[in-house]
C-alpha positions in Angstrom: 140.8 -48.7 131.4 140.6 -46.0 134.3 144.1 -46.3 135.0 144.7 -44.7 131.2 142.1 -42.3 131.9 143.7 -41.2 134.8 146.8 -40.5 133.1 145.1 -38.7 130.5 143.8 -36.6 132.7 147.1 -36.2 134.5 148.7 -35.0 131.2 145.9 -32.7 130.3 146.6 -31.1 133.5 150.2 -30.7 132.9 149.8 -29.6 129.7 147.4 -26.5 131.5 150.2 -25.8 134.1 153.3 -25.6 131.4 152.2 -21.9 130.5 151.4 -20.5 134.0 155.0 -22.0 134.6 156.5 -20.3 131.9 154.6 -16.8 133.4 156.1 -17.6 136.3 159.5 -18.4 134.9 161.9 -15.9 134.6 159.6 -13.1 135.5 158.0 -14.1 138.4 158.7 -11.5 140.5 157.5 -9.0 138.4 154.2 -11.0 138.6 154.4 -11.0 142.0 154.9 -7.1 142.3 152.5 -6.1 139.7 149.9 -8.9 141.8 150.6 -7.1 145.0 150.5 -3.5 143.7 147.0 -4.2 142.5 146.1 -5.3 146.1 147.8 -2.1 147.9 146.1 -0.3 145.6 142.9 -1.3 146.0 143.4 -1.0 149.7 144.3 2.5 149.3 141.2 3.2 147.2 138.9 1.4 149.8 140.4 3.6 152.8 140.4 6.7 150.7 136.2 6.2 150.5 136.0 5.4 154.6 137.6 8.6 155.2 135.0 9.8 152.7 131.8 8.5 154.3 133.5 9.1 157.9 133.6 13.0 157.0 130.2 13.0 155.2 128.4 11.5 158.9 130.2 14.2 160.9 128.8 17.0 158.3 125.0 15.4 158.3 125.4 15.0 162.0 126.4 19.0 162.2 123.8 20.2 160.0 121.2 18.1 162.3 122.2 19.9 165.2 121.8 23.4 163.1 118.5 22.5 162.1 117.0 21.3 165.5 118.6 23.8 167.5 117.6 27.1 164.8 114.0 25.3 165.1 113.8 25.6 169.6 114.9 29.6 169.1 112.3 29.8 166.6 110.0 28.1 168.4 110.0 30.0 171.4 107.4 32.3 172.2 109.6 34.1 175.1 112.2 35.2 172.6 112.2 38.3 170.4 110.1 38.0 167.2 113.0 39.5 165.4 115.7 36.7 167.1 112.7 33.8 166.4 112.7 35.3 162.6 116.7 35.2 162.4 116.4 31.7 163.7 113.9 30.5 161.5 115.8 32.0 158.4 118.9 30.0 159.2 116.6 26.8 160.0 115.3 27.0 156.5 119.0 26.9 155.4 119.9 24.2 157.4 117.1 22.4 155.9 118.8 22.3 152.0 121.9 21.7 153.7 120.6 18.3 155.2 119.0 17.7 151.4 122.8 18.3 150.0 124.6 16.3 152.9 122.0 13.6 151.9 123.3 13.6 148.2 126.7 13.6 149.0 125.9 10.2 151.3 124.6 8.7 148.3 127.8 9.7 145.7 129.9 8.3 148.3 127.8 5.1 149.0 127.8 4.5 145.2 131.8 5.2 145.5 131.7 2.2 148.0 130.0 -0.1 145.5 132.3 0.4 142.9 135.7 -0.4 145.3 133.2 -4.2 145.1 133.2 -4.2 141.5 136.6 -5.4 140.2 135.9 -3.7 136.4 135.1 -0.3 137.7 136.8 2.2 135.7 138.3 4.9 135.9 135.2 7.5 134.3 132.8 5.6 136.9 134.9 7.2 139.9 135.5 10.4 138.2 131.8 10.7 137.7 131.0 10.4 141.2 134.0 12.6 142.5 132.6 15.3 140.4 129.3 15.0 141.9 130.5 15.1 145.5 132.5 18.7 144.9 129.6 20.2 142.9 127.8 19.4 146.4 130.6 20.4 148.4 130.1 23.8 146.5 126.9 24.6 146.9 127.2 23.7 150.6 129.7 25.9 151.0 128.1 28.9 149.3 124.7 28.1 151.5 127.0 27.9 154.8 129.3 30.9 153.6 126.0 33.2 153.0 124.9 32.5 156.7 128.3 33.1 158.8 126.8 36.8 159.7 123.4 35.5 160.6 124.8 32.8 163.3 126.7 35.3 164.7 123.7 37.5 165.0 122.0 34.9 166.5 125.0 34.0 169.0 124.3 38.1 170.0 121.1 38.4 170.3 120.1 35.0 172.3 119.5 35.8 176.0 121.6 33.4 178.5 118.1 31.1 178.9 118.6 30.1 175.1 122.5 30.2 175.3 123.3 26.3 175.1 121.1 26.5 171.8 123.4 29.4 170.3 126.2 28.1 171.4 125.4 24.4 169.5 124.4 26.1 166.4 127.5 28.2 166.7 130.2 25.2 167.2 128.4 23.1 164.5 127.9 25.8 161.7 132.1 26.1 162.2 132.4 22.6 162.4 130.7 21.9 159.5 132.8 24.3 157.7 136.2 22.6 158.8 134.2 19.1 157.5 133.4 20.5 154.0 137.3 21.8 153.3 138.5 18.2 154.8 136.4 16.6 152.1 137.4 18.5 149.8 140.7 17.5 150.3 140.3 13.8 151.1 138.4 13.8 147.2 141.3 15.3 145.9 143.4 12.5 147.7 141.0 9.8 146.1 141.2 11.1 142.8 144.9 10.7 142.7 144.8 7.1 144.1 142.7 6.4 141.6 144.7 8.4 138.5 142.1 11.3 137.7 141.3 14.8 138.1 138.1 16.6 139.6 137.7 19.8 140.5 139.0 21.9 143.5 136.8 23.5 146.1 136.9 27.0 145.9 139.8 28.5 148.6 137.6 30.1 151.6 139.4 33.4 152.1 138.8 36.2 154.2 138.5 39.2 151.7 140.6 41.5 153.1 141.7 44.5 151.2 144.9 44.3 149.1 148.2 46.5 149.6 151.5 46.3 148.0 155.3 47.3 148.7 158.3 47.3 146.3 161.3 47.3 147.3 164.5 45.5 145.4 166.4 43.1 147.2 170.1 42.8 148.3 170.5 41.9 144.6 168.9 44.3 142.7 165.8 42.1 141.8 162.5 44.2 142.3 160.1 43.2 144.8 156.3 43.4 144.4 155.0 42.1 147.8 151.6 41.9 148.9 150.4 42.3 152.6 149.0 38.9 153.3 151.2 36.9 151.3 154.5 38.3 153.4 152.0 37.9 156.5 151.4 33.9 155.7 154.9 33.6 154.5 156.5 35.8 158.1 153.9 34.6 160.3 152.3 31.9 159.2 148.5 34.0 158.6 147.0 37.5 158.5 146.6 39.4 161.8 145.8 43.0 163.3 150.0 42.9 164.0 151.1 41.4 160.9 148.7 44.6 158.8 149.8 47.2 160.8 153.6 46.1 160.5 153.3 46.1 156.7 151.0 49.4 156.3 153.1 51.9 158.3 156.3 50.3 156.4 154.4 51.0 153.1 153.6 54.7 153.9 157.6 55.4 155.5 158.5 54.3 152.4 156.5 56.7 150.8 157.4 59.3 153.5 160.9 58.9 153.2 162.1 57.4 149.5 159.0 59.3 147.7 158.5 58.2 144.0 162.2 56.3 144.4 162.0 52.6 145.5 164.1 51.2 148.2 166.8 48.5 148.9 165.7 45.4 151.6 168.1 46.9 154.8 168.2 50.5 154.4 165.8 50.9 156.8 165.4 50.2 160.3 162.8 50.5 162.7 162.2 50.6 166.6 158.8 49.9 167.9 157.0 48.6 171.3 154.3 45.9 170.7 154.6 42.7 172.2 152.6 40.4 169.6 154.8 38.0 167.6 153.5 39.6 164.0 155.0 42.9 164.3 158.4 41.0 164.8 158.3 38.7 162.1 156.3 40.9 159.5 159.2 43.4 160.5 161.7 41.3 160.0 160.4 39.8 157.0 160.7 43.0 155.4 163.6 45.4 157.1 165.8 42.0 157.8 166.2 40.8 161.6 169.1 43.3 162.2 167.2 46.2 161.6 164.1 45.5 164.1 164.6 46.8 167.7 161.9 45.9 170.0 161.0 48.3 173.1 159.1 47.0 175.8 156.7 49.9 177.4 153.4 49.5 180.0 151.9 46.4 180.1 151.7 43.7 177.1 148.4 42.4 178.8 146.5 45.6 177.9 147.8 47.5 175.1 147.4 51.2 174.1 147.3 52.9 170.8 149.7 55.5 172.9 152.1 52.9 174.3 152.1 50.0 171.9 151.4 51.5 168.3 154.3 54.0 167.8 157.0 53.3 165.5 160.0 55.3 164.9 161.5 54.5 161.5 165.1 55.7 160.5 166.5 55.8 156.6 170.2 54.8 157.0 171.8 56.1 154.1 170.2 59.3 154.7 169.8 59.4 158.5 166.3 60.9 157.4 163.3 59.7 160.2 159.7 59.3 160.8 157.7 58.7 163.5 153.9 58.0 163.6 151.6 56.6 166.1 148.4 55.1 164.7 144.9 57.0 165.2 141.9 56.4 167.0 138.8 54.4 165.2 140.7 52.3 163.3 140.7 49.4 165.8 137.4 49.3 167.1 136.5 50.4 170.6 136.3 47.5 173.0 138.9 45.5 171.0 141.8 45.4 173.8 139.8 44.5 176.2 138.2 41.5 174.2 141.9 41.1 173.7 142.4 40.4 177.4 139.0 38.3 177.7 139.6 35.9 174.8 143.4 35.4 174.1 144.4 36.2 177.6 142.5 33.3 179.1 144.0 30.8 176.0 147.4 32.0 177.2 147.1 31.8 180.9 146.8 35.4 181.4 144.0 35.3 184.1 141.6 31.9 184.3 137.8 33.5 183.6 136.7 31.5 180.4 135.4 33.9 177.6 131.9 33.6 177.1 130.9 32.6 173.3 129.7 35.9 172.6 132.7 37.3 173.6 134.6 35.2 171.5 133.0 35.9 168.7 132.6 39.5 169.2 136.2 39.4 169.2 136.9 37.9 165.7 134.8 40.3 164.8 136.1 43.1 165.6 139.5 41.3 165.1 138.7 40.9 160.9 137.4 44.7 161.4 140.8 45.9 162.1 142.3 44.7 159.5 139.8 45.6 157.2 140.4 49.3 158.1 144.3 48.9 158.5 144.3 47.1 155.0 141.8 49.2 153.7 141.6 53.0 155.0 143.6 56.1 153.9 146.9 56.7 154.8 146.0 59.3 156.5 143.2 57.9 158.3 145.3 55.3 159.8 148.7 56.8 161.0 149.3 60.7 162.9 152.2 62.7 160.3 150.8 61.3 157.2 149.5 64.4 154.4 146.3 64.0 152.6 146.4 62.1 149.6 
C-alpha cells in the first residue's frame, strides 16, 4: 500500500514539472534573459536610491553646519549688531532648509521601502520622485535668495569669527552643488524605473543678453548670442569671453553699418593673454584671422596694454581701433586677479583669503554685467552715442 502511494505521488509530481519543462523548452533562454533583466534591473533601481539617500545626508549635514555656525555670529555679543542681525536672518533660513532636507529624507526612505516590495509600481515611484523635486525647488529658491547675504556675512566678519564665515560659506556652496546632483541622480532614477518627473530649474547667472549676425561661409544667417558662443568657444561665460564678443558686435556695427557680414571678412589683432579672447575670437572671426600680441606683463593686466583691439575689414581694408574705458571693470579687479587666480596657477604661493576670493567673483560677475550690459559707448573709446 505505500509503495502505490509513493508512486502516486511520484506521478503527480511529474505531471507538475511537464509544463515548467515545456517553458523551458525551446525558449529557455529567453526565460533566462528576461529572469536576469528583472534582477539587473532591480539592482540598478536599488543603487539609483543609495546615491539618493548618500546626497540627501551630505545636504542635511551642510545645512547643519549653516544653521550652527549663522547661530555663534549671532550669538556673539563682540560682533556688530548689524553683522549679529545678518547672521541671524540667514540662521532662520537655514532653519526651513533643515525642515525641507528633513522631508526629502523621508521621500527617499519611502523610495527605499518600495525597492523591498516586489509589486511596487510604477505611479508609487513617480509619486515620490515628484515629491523629492518639489523639495529640491523650494530649497533652491530659499538657498538662491540668500547667496548675497552669505557673502555679506563672509565681508563683514572680523578675522576672530573667520573660521565661522568661512564654514557657512563652503557649506551654503556645497549645498548648492548637492541640490543640482540630486536633481540629476532623480532624473537618472526615473528613467531606470520608465517615468518622467519634473526637472530642477537650470541655476543661471542672469547676465544681460547680446546678439551678432553674421552669415556663414555658406550664406546661412547667423543669430548668435554672447553666452551661448562663450559655452560653445570656451566652455562658460567670462570677463574675456564678453569682451571678445561685445567689441566684435560694435566693429561690426562700425564698419558694415545696417549691412550684415560674412564669417572671415574680418580679422582682428589684440594683446590679452587669457584663453577666452582667443577662442571667443576664433569662434567668431575663424582661427586664421586672430593675431595675438603679447605686450607688459600677463600677471597684471592693464586696460592700456591688454584691452586694445585693432580690427581690419578685408574686403574693404576699412579699420577700427578701440581700447575699452575706465569703470567698466571694477577698481580693484586685477589685482584680485593676481591674489585669487594667480595663486591657483602658481603665479606667486600666498593663499587668497576667503574674502578675497569672493570679492573677486564678485567683481568678476560685475564685469560682465557691465560689458554684457552697458552702452556701446560706455564700454569702448571711438564708439558715437547711440
Amino acid at each position: 500500500m505505500k509503495t502505490i502511494k509513493v508512486r502516486i505521488i511520484a506521478i503527480a509530481m511529474a505531471l507538475a514539472i511537464i509544463p515548467a519543462l515545456t517553458v523551458f523548452g525551446s525558449g529557455k533562454k529567453e526565460v533566462v534573459s528576461a529572469s536576469r533583466e528583472a534582477v539587473l534591473h532591480a539592482v540598478s533601481v536599488k543603487d539609483a536610491v543609495q546615491r539618493l539617500d548618500k546626497d540627501a545626508h551630505q545636504l542635511t549635514e551642510s545645512t547643519i553646519v549653516i544653521y550652527d555656525k549663522t547661530e555663534k555670529i549671532a550669538d556673539s555679543e563682540s560682533l556688530e549688531e548689524d553683522l549679529r542681525a545678518m547672521a541671524d536672518k540667514m540662521h532662520v533660513a537655514a532653519d526651513k532648509l533643515r525642515h525641507i532636507a528633513k522631508q526629502i529624507h523621508k521621500a527617499i526612505a519611502e523610495l527605499e521601502e518600495l525597492t523591498k516590495e516586489a509589486e511596487a509600481g510604477k505611479a508609487e515611484y513617480k509619486k515620490r520622485l515628484d515629491e523629492i523635486v518639489e523639495y529640491l525647488v523650494k530649497y533652491a529658491q530659499i538657498l538662491g535668495g540668500k547667496s548675497d547675504l552669505v557673502h555679506k556675512i563672509v565681508f563683514k566678519t572680523p578675522e576672530s569669527h573667520n573660521e565661522y564665515a568661512d564654514a557657512i560659506h563652503d557649506s551654503f556652496h556645497e549645498a548648492e552643488r548637492i541640490v543640482e546632483r540630486l536633481g540629476k541622480h532623480a532624473q537618472e532614477l526615473a528613467r531606470t524605473i520608465g517615468v518622467s518627473i519634473a526637472k530642477l530649474p537650470v541655476k543661471k547667472q542672469a547676465f544681460p543678453e547680446q546678439y551678432i549676425r553674421m552669415y556663414d561661409k555658406h550664406g546661412k544667417l547667423l543669430r548668435l548670442a554672447a553666452q551661448q558662443v562663450a559655452n560653445e568657444a570656451h566652455g562658460h561665460i567670462c570677463v574675456c569671453g564678453a569682451t571678445a564678443f561685445r567689441v566684435t558686435q560694435i566693429v561690426i556695427s562700425r564698419l558694415w553699418g545696417q549691412e550684415v557680414p560674412t564669417k572671415g571678412q574680418l580679422k582682428v589683432i589684440y594683446h590679452h593673454p587669457g584663453k577666452g579672447h582667443k577662442d571667443v575670437f576664433k569662434y567668431l572671426l575663424g582661427p586664421e584671422n586672430v593675431t595675438y600680441k603679447k605686450v607688459g606683463d600677463p600677471r597684471h593686466l592693464t586696460l592700456a596694454q591688454h584691452y586694445t583691439y585693432l580690427f581690419v575689414r578685408k574686403d574693404t581694408g576699412a579699420t577700427w581701433k578701440t581700447q575699452m574705458k575706465e569703470g567698466v571693470i571694477p577698481k580693484g579687479f586685477f589685482d584680485l586677479r593676481y591674489k585669487v587666480k594667480g595663486f591657483l596657477i602658481g603665479w606667486h604661493k600666498k593663499k587668497p583669503t576667503k574674502a578675497e576670493k569672493v570679492a573677486f567673483k564678485i567683481k568678476f560677475n560685475k564685469s560682465i554685467n557691465n560689458i554684457l550690459g552697458m552702452e556701446a559707448s560706455d564700454i569702448f573709446e571711438s564708439v558715437s552715442q547711440p
